[in-house]
C-alpha positions as CSV (number, residue, x, y, z in Angstrom):
1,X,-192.3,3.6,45.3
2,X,-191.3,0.0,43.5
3,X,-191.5,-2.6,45.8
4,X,-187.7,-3.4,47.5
5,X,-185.7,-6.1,46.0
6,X,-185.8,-9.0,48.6
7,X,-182.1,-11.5,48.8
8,X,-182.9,-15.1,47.1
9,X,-184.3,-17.7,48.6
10,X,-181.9,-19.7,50.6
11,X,-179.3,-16.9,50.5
12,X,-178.7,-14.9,53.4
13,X,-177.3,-12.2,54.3
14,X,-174.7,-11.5,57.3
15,X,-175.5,-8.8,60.2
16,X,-172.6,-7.0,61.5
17,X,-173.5,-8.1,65.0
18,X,-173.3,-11.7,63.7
19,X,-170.0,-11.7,61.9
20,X,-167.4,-11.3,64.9
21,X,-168.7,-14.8,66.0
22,X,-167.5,-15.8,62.4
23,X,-164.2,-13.5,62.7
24,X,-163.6,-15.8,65.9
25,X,-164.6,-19.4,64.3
26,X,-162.3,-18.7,61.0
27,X,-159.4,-17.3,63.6
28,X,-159.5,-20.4,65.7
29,X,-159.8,-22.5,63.1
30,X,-156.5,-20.9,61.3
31,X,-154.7,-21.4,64.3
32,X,-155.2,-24.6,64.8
33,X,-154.7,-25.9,61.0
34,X,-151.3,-23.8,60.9
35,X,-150.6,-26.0,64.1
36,X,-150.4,-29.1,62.1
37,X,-148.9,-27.2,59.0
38,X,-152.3,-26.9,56.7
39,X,-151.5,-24.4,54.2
40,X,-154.6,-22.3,52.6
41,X,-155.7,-22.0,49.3
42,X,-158.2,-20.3,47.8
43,X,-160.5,-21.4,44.6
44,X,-163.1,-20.3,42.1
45,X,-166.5,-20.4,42.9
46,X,-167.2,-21.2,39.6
47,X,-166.3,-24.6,37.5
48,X,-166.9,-26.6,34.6
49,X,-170.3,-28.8,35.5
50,X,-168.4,-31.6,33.8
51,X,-166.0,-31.4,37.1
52,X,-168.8,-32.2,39.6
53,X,-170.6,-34.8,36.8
54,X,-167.3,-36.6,37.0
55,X,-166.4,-36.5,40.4
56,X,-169.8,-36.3,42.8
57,X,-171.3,-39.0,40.2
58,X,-173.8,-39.0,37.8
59,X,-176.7,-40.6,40.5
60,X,-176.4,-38.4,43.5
61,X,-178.9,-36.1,44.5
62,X,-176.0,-33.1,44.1
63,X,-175.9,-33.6,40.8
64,X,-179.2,-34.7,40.1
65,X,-181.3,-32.2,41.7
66,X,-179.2,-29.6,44.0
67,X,-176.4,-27.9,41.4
68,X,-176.4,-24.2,40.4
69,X,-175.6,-25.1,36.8
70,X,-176.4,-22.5,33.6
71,X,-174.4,-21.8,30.4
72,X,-172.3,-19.0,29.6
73,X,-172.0,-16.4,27.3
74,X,-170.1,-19.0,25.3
75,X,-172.5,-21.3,25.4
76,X,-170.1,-23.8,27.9
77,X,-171.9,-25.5,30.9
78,X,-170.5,-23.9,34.1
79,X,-172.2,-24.6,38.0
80,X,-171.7,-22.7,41.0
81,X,-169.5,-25.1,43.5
82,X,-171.5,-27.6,45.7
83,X,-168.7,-28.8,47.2
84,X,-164.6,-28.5,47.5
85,X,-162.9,-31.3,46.9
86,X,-163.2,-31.4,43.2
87,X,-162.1,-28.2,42.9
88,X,-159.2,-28.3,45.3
89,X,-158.0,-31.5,42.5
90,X,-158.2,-29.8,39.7
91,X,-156.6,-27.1,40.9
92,X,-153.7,-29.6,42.5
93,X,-153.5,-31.5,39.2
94,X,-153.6,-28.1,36.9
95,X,-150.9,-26.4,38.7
96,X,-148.8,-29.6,39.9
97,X,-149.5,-29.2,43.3
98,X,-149.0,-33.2,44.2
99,X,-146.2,-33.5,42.4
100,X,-144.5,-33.1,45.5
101,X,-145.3,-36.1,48.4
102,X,-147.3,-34.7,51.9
103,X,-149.2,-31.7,50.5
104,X,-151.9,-30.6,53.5
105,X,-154.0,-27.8,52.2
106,X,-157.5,-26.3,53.5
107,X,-159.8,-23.6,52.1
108,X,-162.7,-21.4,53.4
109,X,-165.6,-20.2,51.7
110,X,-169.3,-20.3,50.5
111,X,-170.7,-23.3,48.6
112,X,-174.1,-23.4,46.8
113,X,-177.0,-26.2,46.8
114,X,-180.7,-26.1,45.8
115,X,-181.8,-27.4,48.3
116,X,-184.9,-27.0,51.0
117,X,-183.5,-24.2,53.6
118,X,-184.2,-25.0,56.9
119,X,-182.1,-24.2,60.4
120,X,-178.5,-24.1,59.8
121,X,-179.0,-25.4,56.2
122,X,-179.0,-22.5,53.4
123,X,-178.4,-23.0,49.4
124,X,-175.3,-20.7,49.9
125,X,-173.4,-22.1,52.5
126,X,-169.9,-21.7,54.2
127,X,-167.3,-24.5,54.4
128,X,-164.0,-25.5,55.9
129,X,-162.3,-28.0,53.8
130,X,-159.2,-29.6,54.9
131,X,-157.3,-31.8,52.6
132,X,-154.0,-33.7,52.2
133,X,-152.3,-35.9,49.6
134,X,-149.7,-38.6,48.3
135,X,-149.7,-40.3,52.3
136,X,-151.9,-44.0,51.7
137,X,-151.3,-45.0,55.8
138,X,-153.8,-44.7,58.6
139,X,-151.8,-42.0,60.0
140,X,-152.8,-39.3,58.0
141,X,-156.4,-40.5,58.7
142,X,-156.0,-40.3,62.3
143,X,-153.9,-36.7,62.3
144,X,-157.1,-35.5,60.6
145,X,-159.5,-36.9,62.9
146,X,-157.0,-36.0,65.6
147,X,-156.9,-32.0,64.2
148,X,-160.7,-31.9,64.1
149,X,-160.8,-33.1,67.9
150,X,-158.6,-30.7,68.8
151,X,-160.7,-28.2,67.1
152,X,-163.7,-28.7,69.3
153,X,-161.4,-28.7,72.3
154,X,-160.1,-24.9,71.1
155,X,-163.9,-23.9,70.1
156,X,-165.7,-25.3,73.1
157,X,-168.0,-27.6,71.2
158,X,-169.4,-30.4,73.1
159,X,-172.2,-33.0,72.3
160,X,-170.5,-34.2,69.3
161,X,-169.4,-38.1,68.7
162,X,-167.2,-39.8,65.9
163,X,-168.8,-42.4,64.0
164,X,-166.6,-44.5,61.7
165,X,-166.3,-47.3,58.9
166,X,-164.3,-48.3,56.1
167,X,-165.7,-48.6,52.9
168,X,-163.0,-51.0,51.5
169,X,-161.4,-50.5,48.0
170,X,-163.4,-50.2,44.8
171,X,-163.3,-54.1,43.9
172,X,-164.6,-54.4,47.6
173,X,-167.6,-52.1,46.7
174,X,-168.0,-53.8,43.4
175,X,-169.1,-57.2,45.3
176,X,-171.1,-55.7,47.8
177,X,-172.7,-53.7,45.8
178,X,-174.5,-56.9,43.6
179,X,-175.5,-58.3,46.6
180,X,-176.6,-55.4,47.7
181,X,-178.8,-54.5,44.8
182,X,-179.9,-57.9,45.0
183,X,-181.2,-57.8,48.7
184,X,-183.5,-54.3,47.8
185,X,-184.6,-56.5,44.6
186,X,-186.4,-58.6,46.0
187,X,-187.9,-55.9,48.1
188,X,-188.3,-53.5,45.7
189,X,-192.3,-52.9,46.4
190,X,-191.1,-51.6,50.1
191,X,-188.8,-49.0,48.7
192,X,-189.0,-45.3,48.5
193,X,-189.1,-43.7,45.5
194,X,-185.5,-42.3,46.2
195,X,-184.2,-45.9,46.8
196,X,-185.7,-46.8,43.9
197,X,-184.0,-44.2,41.7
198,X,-180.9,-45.1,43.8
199,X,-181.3,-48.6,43.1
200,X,-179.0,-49.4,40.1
201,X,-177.4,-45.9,40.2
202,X,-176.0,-45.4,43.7
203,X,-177.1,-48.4,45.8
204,X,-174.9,-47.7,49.0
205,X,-176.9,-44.3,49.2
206,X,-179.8,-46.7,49.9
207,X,-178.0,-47.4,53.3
208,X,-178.0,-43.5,54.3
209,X,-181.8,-42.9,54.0
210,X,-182.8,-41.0,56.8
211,X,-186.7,-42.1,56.0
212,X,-188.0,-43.8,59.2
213,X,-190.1,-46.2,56.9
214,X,-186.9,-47.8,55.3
215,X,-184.3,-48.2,59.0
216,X,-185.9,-52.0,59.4
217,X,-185.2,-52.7,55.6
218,X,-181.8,-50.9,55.9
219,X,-180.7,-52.5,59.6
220,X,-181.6,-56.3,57.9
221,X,-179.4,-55.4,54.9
222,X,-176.1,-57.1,53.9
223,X,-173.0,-55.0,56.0
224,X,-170.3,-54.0,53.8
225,X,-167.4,-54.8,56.4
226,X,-168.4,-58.5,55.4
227,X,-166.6,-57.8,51.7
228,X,-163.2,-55.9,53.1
229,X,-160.7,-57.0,52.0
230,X,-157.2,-57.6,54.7
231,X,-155.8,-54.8,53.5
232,X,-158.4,-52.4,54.4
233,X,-159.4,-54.2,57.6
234,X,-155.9,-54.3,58.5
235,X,-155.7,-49.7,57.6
236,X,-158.8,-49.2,59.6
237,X,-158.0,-51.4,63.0
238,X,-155.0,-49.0,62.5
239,X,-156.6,-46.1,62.3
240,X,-159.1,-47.4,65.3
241,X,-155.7,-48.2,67.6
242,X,-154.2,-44.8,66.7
243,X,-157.5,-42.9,68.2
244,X,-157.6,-45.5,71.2
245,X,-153.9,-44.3,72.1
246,X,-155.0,-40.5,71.6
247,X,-158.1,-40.8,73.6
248,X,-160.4,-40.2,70.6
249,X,-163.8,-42.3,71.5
250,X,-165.7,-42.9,68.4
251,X,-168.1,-45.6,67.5
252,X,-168.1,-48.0,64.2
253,X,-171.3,-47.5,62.7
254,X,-171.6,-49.9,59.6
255,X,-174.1,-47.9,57.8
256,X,-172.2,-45.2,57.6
257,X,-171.2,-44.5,53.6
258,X,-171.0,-40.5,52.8
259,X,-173.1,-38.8,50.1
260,X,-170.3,-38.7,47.4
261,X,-169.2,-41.3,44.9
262,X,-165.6,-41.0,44.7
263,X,-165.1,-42.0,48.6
264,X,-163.0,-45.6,49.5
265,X,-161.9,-46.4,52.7
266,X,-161.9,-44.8,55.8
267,X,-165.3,-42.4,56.4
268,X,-166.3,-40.6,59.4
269,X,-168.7,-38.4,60.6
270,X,-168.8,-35.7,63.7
271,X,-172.7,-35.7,64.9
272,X,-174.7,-34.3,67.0
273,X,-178.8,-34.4,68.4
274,X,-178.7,-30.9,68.8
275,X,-179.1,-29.8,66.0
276,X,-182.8,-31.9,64.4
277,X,-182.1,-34.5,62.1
278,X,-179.3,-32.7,60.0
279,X,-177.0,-33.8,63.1
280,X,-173.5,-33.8,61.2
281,X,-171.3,-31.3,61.8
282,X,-168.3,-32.4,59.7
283,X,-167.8,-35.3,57.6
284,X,-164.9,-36.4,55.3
285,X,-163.2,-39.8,54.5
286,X,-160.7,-41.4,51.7
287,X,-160.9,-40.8,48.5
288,X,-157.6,-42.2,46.6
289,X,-159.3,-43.0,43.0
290,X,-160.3,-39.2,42.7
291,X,-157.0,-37.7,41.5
292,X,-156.4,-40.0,38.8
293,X,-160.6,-40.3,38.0
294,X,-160.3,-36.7,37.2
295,X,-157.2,-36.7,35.1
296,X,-153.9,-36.8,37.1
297,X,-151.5,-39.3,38.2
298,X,-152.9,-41.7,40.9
299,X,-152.6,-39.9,44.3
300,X,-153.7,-40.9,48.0
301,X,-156.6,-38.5,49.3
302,X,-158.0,-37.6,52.4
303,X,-160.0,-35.1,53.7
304,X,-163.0,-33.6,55.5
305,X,-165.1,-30.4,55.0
306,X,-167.5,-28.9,58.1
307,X,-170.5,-26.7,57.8
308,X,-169.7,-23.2,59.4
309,X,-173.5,-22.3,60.1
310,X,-174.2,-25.5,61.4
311,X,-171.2,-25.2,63.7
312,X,-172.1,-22.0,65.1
313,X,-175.5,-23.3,65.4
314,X,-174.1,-26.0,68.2
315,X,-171.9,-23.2,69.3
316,X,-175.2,-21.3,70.6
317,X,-175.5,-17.4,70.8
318,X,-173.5,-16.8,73.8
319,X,-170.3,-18.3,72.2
320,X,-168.3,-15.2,70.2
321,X,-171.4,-12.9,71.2
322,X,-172.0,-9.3,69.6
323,X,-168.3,-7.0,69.8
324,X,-169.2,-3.4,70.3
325,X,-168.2,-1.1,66.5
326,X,-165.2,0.5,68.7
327,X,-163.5,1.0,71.8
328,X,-163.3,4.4,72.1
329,X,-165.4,7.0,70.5
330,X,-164.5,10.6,69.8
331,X,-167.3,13.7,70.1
332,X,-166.3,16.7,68.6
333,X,-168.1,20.3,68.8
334,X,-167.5,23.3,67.1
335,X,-166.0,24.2,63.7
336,X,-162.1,23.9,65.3
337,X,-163.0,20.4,66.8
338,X,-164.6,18.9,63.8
339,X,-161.7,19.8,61.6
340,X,-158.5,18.7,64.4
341,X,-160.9,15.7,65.0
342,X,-159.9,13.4,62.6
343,X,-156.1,14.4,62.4
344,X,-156.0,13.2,66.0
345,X,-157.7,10.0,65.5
346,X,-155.3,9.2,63.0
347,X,-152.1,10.1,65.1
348,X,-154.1,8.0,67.3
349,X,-154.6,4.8,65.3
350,X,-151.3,5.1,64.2
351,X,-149.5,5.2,67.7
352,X,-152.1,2.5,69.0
353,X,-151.7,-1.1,67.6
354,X,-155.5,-2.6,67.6
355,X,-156.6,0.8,68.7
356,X,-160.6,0.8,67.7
357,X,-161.5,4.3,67.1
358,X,-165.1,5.3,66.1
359,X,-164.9,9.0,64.9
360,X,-168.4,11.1,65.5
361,X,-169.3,12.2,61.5
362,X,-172.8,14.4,61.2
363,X,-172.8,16.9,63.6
364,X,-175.3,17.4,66.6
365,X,-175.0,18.2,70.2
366,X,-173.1,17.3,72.7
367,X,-176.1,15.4,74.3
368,X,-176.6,13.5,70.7
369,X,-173.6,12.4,70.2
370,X,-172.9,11.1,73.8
371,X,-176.1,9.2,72.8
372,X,-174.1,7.8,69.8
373,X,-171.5,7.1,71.9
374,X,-173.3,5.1,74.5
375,X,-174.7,3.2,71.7
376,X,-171.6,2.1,69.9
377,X,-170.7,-0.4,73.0
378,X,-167.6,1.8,73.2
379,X,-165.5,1.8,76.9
380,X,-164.2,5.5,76.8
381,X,-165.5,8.5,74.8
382,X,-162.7,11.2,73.9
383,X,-164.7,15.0,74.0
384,X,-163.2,17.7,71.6
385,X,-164.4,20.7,71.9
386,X,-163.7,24.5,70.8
387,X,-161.2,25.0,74.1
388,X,-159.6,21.8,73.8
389,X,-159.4,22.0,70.6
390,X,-157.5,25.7,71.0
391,X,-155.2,24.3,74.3
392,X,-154.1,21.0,72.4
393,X,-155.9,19.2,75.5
394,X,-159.1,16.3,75.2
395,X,-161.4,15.4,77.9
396,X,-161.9,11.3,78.3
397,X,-164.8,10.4,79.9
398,X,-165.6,6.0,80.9
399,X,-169.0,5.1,79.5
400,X,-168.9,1.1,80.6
401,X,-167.0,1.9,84.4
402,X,-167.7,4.3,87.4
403,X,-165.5,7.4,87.0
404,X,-165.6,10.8,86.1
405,X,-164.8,13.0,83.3
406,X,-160.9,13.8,83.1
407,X,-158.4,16.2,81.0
408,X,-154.9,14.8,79.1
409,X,-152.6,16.4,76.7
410,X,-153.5,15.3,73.2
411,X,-149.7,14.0,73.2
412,X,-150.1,11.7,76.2
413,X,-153.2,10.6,75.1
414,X,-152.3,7.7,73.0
415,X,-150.1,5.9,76.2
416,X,-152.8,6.3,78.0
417,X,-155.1,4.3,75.3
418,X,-152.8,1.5,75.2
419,X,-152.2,1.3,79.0
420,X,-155.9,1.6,79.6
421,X,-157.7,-0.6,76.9
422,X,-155.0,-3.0,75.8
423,X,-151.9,-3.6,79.0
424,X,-152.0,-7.0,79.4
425,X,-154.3,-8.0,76.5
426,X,-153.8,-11.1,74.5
427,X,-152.2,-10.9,71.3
């Protein structure tokens, strides 16, 4: 025997006793983004590598290190998305999506990055992205940092805190940025090597080192809010006021710049220390040049993507746990049985709205399949057998309560279902 085929490194794959905490997440999530009227769409998972070279930046470690890229068959450079937002402007300025003012959109899905795996951290990934356009005020800032606190309230999170700053505008940047690179000049022999490489590139990455050695070079270094212009100081002590009257805390944390190039403005971060040193949860900001840096007609941007396995990481495995493969299960002995069987368990499903139904397929005793049943996690087990099946009767027996074995007519059986498993039930 060939030895088996093992998944690729940093790409996992999903149990079926994982996935209804996932089913839950995504469901919440939905709910609340409808709420605030977010409307989905959905995107490649493929692009044009030219897209991210343009958009991430040149001198980021994305780009530089972390993309899935390869040519096609057609010889054109394609990569595997690292990330949403570029994809979710194309798309908008392909199909004229911003053409009209106030567009809120979001997506869900898997994102790809070469990166070391470690604990909540895999090369492919899942994302929430939620994104809206055309609006330049603080408010829209604060409805998204607003939606995403509601969100933990809905999910339960808890140990997470809002860290904010404001990057300024891009001739803000500009100025910091020379003094900046001249500060880590003249101490280029106690950079890292990634600072150094950062150095002329990227230097504001510089600021977001999480190497211990560099914090008492980084904490020293000039602050950006001493470069904002009025304008942007006058946006974010909006934005700050508008959480204060929502009861939002959050914290200013100067040193706080995102990963990405194409950010201006307002930046936050949701963190957390239980999680190692990969602490954030969900991250987004401003990013106004991007629309037009990519090709379309200068748009307002804001946005923020969280990591789903790092979410139901901080969630812990008692939030959403395991949901049983059915609620009922249905044994069936004898030639008669096995062929009415599944002609009653569709009558069934179809009478039943939400009716889980686990249908006995194999064969095997009445002691085996009981077994079966037991296992499934279902609450009652319907028994089919030769007389029943003759009489156009079924015997229901509890497998989670106290209670014995009864008898129903096959055509009262699917009130009693509904009355039984799902009176009273949330929709």
């Amino acid at each position: 025997m060939s030895n088996p085929i093992q998944a690729v490194r940093g790409m996992r794959d999903m149990h079926p006793e994982e996935t209804p905490r996932w089913v839950r997440l995504e469901g919440i999530a939905r709910r609340v983004l409808d709420a605030y009227g977010y409307r989905e769409v959905r995107l490649p998972l493929l692009e044009k590598t030219e897209l991210f070279r343009r958009s991430i930046g040149e001198v980021t470690d994305i780009v530089e290190k972390e993309m899935y890229t390869f040519e096609d068959r057609n010889g054109e450079s394609l990569t595997l998305r690292p990330e949403g937002t570029a994809g979710c402007v194309r798309a908008g300025i392909q199909h004229g999506w911003f053409q009209q003012p106030g567009r809120r959109l979001w997506y869900l899905g898997p994102m790809f990055r070469h990166e070391r795996p470690q604990q909540g951290r895999y090369r492919q990934f899942h994302q929430i992205g939620v994104e809206a356009y055309g609006m330049p005020g603080p408010d829209i800032d604060a409805e998204l940092i607003l939606l995403s606190a509601r969100l933990w309230r809905e999910l339960g999170v808890e140990d997470v805190r809002l860290e904010l700053n404001t990057l300024g505008d891009p001739a803000d940047r500009g100025a910091y940025r020379k003094r900046l690179v001249d500060y880590f000049e003249a101490r280029h022999d106690a950079l890292d090597e990634d600072s150094r490489r950062r150095l002329h590139g990227n230097p504001l990455r510089i600021l977001d080192s999480k190497n211990p050695a560099m914090q008492g070079l980084i904490e020293n270094a000039p602050r950006l809010g001493e470069h904002v212009g009025a304008e942007c100081r006058a946006h974010f002590e909006a934005l700050q006021e508008t959480l204060r009257k929502a009861g939002v805390d959050f914290v200013v944390n100067p040193r706080l710049v995102r990963g990405l190039d194409y950010y201006n403005r307002t930046v936050f971060e949701w963190v957390t220390d239980r999680l190692g040193a990969q602490g954030t949860v969900c991250a987004g900001g401003r990013y106004d040049g991007l629309v037009e840096q990519l090709g379309g007609r200068a748009t307002p941007a804001v946005g923020f993507a969280m990591g789903l396995e790092r979410l139901l990481a901080l969630l812990g495995d008692a939030w959403g746990g395991e949901r049983s493969a059915a609620d009922v299960y249905l044994v069936m002995v004898g030639e008669a049985a096995e062929r009415a069987g599944p002609v009653l368990a569709e009558r069934l499903r179809g009478a039943v709205p939400r009716l889980r139904l686990l249908v006995h397929c194999g064969g095997g005793s009445f002691k085996s399949q009981f077994k079966r049943a037991d296992r499934s996690g279902a609450r009652l087990a319907l028994v089919l057998g030769e007389e029943e099946a003759r009489t156009g009767r079924v015997s229901v027996k509890p497998l989670r309560e106290a209670g014995g074995q009864s008898e129903l007519e096959q055509s009262d059986l699917a009130d009693y279902l509904a009355k039984t498993l799902y009176s009273g039930a949330a929709e």
